[in-house]
Structure formats: structure tokens, C-alpha cells
N, CA, C and O atoms as CSV, one atom per row, in Angstrom:
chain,resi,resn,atom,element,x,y,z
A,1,UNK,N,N,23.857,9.355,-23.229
A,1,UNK,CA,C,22.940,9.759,-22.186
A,1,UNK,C,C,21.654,10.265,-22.837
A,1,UNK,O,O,21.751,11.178,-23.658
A,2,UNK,N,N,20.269,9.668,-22.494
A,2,UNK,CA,C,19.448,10.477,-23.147
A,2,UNK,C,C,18.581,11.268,-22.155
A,2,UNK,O,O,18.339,10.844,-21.025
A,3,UNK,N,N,18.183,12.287,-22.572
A,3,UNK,CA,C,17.662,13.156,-22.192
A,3,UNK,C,C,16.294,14.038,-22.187
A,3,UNK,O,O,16.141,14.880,-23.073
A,4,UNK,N,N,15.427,13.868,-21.315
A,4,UNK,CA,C,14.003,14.355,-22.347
A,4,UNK,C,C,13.715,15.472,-22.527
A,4,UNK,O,O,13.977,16.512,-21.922
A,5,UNK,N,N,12.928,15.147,-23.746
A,5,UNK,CA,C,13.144,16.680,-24.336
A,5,UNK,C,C,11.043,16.948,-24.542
A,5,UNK,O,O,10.381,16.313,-25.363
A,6,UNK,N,N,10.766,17.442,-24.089
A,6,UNK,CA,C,9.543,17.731,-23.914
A,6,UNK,C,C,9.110,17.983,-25.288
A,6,UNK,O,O,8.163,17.319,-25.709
A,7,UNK,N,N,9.784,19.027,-26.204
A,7,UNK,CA,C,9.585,19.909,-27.320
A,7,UNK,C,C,9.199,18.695,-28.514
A,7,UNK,O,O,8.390,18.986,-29.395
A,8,UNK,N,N,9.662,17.696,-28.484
A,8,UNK,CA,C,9.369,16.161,-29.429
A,8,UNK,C,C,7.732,16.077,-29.894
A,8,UNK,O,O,7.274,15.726,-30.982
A,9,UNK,N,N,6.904,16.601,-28.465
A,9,UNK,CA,C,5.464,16.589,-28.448
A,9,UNK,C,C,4.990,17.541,-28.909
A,9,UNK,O,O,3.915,17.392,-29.490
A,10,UNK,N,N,5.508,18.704,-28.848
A,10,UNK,CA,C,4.752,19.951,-29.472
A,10,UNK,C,C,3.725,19.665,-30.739
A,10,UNK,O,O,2.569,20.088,-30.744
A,11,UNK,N,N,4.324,18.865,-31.845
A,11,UNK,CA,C,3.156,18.407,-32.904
A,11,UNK,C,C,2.623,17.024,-32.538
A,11,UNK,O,O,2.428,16.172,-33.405
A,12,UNK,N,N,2.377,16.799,-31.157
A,12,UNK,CA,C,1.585,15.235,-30.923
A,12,UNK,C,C,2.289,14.562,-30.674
A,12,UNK,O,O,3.480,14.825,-30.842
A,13,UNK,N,N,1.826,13.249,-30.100
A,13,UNK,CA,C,2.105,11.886,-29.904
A,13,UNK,C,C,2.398,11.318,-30.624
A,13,UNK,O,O,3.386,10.600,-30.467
A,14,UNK,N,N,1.598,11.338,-31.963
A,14,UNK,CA,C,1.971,10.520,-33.021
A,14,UNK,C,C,3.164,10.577,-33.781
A,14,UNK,O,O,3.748,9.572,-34.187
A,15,UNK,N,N,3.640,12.082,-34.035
A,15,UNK,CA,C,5.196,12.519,-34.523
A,15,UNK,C,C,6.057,12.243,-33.877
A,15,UNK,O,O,7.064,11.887,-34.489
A,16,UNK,N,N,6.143,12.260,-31.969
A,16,UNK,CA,C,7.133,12.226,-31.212
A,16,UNK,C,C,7.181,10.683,-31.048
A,16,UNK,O,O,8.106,10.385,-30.292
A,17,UNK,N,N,6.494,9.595,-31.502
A,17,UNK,CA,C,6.739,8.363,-31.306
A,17,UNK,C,C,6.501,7.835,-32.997
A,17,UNK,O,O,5.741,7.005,-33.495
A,18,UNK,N,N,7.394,8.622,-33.490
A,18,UNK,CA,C,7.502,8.235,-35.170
A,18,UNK,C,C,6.317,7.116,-35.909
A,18,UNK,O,O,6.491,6.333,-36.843
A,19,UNK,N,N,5.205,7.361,-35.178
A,19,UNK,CA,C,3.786,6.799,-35.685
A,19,UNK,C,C,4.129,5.196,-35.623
A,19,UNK,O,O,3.743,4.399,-36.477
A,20,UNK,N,N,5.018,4.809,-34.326
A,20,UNK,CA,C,5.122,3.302,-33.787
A,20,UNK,C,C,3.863,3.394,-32.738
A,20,UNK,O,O,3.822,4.124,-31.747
A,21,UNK,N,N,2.704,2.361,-33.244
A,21,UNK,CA,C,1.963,1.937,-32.712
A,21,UNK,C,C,1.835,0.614,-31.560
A,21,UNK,O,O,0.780,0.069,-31.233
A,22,UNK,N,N,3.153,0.292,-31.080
A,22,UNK,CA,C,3.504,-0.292,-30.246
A,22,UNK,C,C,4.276,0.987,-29.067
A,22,UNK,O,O,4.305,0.405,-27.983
A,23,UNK,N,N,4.598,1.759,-28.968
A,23,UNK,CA,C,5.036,2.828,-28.459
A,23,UNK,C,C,4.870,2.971,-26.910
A,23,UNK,O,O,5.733,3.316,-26.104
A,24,UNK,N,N,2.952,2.469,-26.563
A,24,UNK,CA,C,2.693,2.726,-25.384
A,24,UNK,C,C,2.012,1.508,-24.967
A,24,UNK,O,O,1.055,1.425,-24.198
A,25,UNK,N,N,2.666,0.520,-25.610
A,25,UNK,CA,C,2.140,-0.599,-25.315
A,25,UNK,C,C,2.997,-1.423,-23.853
A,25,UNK,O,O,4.063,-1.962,-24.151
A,26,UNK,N,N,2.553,-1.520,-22.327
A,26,UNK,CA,C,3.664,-1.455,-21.535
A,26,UNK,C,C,4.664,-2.374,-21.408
A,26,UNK,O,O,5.747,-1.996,-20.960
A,27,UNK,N,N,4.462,-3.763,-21.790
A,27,UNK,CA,C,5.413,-5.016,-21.715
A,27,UNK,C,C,6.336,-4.771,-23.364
A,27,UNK,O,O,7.025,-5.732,-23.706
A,28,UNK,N,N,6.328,-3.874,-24.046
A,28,UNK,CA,C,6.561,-3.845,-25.148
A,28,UNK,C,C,6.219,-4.596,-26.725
A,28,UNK,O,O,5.024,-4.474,-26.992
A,29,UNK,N,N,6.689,-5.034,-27.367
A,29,UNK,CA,C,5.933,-5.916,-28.418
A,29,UNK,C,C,7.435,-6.367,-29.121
A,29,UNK,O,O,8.477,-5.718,-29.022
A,30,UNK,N,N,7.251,-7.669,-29.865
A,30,UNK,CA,C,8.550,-8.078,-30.792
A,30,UNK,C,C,9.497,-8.516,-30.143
A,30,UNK,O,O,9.358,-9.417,-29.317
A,31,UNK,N,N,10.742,-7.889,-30.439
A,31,UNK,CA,C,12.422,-8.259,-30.307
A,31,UNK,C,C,11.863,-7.368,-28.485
A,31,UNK,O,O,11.853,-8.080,-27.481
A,32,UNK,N,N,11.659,-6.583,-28.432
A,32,UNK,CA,C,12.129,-5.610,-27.522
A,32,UNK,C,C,10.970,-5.789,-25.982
A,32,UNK,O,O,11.019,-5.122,-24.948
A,33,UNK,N,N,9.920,-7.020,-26.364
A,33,UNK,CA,C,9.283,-7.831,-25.026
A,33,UNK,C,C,10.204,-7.255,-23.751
A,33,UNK,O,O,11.428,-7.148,-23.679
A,34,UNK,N,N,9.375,-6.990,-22.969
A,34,UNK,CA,C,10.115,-7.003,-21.345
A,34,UNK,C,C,10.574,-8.146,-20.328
A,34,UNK,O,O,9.787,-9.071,-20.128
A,35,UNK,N,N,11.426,-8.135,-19.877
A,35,UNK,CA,C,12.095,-9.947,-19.956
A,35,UNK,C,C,11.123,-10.241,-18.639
A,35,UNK,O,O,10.879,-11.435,-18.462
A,36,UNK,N,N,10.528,-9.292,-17.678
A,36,UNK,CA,C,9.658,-9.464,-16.573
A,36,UNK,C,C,7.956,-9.390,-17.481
A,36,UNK,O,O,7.043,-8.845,-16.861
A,37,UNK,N,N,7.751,-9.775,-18.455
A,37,UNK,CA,C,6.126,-9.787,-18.983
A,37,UNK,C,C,5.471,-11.180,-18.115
A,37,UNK,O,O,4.599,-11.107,-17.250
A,38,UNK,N,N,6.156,-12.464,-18.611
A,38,UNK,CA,C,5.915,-13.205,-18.113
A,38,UNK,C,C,4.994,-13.200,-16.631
A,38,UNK,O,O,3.823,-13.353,-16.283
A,39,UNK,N,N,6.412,-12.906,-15.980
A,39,UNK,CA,C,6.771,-12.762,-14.309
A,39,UNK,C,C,5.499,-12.361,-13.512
A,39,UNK,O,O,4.922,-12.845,-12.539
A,40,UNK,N,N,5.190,-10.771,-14.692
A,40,UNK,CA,C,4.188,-10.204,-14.246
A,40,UNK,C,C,3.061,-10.263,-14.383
A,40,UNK,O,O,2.352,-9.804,-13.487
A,41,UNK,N,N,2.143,-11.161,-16.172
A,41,UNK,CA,C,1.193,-11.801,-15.685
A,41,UNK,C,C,0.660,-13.088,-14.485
A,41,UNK,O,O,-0.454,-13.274,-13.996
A,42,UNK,N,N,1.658,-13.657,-14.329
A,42,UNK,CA,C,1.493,-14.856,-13.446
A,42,UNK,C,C,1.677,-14.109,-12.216
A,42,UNK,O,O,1.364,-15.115,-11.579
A,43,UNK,N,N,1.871,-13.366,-11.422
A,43,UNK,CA,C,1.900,-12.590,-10.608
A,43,UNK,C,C,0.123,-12.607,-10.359
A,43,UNK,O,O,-0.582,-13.155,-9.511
A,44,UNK,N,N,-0.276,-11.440,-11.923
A,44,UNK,CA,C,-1.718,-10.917,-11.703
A,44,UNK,C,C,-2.429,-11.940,-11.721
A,44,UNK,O,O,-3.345,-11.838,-10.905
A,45,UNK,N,N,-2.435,-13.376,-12.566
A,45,UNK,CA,C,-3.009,-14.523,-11.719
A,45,UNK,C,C,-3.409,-15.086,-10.876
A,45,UNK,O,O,-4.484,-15.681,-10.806
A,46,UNK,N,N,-2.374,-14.949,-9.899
A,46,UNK,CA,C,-1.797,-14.955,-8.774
A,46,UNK,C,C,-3.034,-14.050,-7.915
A,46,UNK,O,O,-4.117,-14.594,-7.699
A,47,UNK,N,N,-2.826,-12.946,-7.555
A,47,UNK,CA,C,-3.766,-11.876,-7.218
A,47,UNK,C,C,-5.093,-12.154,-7.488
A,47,UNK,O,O,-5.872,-12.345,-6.554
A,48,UNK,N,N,-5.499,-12.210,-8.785
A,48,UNK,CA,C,-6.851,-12.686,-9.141
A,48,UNK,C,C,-7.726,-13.917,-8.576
A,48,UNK,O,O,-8.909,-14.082,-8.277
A,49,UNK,N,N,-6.525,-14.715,-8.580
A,49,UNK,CA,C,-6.983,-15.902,-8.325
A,49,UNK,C,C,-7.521,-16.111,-6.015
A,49,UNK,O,O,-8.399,-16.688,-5.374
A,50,UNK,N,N,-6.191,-15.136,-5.663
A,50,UNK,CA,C,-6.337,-15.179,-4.472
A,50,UNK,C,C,-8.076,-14.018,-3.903
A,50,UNK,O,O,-8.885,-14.178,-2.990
A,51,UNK,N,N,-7.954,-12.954,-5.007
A,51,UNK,CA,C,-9.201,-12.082,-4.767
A,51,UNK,C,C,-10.437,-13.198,-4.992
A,51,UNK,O,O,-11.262,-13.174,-4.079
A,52,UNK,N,N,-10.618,-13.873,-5.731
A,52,UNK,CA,C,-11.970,-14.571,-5.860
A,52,UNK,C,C,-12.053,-15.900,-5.016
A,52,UNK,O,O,-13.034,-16.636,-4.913
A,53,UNK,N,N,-11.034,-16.021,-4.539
A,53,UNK,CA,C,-11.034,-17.440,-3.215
A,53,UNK,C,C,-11.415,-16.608,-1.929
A,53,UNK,O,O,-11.518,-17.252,-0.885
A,54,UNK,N,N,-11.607,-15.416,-1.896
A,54,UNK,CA,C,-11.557,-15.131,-0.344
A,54,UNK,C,C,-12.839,-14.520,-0.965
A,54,UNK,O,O,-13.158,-13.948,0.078
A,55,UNK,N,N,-13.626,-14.250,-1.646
A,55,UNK,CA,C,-14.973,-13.040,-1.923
A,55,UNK,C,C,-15.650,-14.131,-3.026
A,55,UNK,O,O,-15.112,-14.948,-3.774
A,56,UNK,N,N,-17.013,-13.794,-2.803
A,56,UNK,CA,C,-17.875,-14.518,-3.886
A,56,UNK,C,C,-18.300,-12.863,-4.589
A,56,UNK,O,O,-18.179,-11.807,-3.968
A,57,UNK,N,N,-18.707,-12.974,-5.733
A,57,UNK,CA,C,-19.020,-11.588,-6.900
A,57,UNK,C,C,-20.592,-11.883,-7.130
A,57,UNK,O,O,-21.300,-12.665,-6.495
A,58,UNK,N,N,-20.890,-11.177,-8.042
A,58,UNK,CA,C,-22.493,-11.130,-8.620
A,58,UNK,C,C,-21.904,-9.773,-9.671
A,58,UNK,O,O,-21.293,-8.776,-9.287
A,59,UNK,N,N,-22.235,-10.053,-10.804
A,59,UNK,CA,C,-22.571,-8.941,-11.626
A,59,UNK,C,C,-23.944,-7.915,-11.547
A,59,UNK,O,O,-25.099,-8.340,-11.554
A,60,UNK,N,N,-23.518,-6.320,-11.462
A,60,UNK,CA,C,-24.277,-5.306,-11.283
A,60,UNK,C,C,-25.725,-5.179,-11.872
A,60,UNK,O,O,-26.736,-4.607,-11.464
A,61,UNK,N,N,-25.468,-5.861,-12.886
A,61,UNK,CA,C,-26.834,-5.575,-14.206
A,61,UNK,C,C,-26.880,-6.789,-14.657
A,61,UNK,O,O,-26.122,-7.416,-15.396
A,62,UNK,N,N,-28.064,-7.114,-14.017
A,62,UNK,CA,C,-28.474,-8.877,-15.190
A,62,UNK,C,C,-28.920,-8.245,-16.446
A,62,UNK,O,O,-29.326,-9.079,-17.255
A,63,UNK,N,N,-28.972,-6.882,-16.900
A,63,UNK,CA,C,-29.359,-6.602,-18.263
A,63,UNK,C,C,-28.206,-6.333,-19.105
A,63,UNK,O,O,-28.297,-5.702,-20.159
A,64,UNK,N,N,-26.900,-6.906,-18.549
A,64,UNK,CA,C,-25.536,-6.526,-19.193
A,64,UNK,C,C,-25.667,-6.744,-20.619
A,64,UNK,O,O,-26.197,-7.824,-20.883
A,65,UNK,N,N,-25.334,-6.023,-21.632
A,65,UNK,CA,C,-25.382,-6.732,-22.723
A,65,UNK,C,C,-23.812,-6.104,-23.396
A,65,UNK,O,O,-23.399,-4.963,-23.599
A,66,UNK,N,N,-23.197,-7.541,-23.615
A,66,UNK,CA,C,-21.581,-7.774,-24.755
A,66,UNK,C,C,-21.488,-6.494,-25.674
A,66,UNK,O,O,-22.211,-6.166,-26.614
A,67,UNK,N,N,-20.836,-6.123,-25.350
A,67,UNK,CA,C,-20.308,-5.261,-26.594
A,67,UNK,C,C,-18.925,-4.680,-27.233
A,67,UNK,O,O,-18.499,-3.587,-27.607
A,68,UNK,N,N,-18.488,-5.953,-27.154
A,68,UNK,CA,C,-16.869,-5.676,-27.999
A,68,UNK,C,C,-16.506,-4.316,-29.023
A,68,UNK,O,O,-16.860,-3.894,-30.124
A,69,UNK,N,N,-15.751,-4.001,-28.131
A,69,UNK,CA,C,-14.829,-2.723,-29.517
A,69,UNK,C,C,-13.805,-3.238,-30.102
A,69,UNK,O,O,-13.281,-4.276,-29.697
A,70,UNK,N,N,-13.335,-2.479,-31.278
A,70,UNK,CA,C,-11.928,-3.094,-31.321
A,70,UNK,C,C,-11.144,-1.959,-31.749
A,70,UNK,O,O,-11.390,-1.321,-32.773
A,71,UNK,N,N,-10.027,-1.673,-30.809
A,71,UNK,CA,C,-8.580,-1.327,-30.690
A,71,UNK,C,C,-7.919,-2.015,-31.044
A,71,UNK,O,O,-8.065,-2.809,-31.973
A,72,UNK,N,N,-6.612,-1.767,-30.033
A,72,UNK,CA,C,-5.173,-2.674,-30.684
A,72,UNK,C,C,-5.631,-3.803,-30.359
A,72,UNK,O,O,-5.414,-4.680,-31.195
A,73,UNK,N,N,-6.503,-4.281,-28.936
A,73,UNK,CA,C,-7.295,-5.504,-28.976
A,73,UNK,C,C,-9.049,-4.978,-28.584
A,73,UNK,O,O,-9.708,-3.939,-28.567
A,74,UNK,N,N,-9.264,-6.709,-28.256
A,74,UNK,CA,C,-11.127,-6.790,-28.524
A,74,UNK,C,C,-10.862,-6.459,-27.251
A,74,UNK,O,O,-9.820,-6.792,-26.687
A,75,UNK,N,N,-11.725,-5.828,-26.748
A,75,UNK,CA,C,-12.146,-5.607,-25.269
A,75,UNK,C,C,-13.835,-5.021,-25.137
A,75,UNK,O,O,-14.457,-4.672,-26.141
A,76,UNK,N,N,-14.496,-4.982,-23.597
A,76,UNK,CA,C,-15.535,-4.733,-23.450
A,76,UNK,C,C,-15.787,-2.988,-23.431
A,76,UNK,O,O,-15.380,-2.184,-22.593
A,77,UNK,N,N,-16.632,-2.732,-24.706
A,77,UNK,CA,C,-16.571,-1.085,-24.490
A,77,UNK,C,C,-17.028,-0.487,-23.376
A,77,UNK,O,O,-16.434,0.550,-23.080
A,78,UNK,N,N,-17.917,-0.830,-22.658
A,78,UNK,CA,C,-18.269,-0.223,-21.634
A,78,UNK,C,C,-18.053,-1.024,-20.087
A,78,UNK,O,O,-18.821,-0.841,-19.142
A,79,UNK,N,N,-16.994,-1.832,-20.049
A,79,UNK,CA,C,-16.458,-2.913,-19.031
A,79,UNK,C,C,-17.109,-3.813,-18.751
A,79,UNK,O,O,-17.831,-4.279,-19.633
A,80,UNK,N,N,-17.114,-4.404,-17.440
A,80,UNK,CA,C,-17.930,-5.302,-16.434
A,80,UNK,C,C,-17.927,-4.785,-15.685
A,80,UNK,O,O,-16.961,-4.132,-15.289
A,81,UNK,N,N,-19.272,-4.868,-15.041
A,81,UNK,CA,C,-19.569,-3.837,-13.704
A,81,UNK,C,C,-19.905,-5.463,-12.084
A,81,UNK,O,O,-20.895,-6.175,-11.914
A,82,UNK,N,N,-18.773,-5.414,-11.415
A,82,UNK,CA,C,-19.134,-6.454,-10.916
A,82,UNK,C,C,-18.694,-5.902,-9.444
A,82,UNK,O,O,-17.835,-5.038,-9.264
A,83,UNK,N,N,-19.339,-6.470,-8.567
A,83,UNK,CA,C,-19.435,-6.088,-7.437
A,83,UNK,C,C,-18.835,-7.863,-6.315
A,83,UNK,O,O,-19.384,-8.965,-6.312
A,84,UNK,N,N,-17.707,-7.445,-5.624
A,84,UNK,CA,C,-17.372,-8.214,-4.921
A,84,UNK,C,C,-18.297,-8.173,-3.058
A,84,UNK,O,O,-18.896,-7.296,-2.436
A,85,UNK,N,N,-18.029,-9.280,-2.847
A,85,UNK,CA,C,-18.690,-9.682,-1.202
A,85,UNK,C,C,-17.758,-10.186,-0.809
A,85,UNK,O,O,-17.049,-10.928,-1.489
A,86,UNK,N,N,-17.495,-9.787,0.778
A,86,UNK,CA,C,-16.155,-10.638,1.208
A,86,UNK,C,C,-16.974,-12.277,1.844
A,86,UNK,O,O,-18.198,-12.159,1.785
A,87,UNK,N,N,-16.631,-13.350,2.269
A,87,UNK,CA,C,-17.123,-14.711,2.770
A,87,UNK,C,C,-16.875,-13.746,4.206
A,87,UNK,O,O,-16.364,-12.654,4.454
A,88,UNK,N,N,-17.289,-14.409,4.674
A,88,UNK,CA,C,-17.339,-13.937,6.473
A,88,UNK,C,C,-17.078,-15.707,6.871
A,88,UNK,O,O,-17.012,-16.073,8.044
């Protein structure tokens, strides 16, 4: 039975998850993948795909300018700022 034990954190995150950098990663990583990862991107596909068939978009700032960080992955440091319209 396990049991949580709050006290694990007292010296950080990094000690209480034995400095596994997959730890809070949510579908998991490796051997230990979540058998619903799949399931659940094609799902958000799914969603995505149905949000932009019913709304046309325009991005906020035609002065957007790219700016990749890098973490555990590349992503946009300061997002996309995009603004949806529903079709009438």
C-alpha cells in the first residue's frame, strides 16, 4: 500500500523525485508510457481540429516575433497570442 508522505519534499522536488527528470512528465516516458497517450493525443486532434472548422482565427500581433526556448522541449517562450471568431 503506498502512502503519501508529504515530508519526501521538505528538501525539494528534486530529492523527493530522486533527480528523475521524467518525473512530471504526464503520459510518462520509456518502459512506463501511459497505455491511454495515444488515445489521448488523437482525442486533442480531434478537438482542435473540430475548434478551427467551426471559428476562423487571426493572430494578435502581426509584430509576433519566434522565439524558441529550450526545456525538456523547443517551445514558444512567450506563446501565440491568437484570437478566435466564431463563423455565424
Amino acid at each position: 500500500m503506498f502512502i503519501f508522505s508529504n515530508q519526501r519534499f521538505s528538501e525539494g522536488v528534486a530529492k523527493a523525485t530522486k533527480e528523475n527528470m521524467a518525473a512530471f512528465i504526464p503520459f510518462g516516458i520509456g518502459s512506463h508510457t501511459c497505455v491511454g497517450f495515444k488515445f489521448a493525443i488523437d482525442q486533442a486532434k480531434i478537438a482542435l481540429t473540430m475548434i478551427l472548422q467551426c471559428n476562423s482565427f487571426i493572430t494578435l500581433s502581426p509584430a509576433y516575433v519566434h522565439s524558441p526556448a529550450q526545456m525538456l522541449t523547443t517551445h514558444r517562450q512567450y506563446g501565440v497570442q491568437v484570437m478566435l471568431y466564431f463563423k455565424a
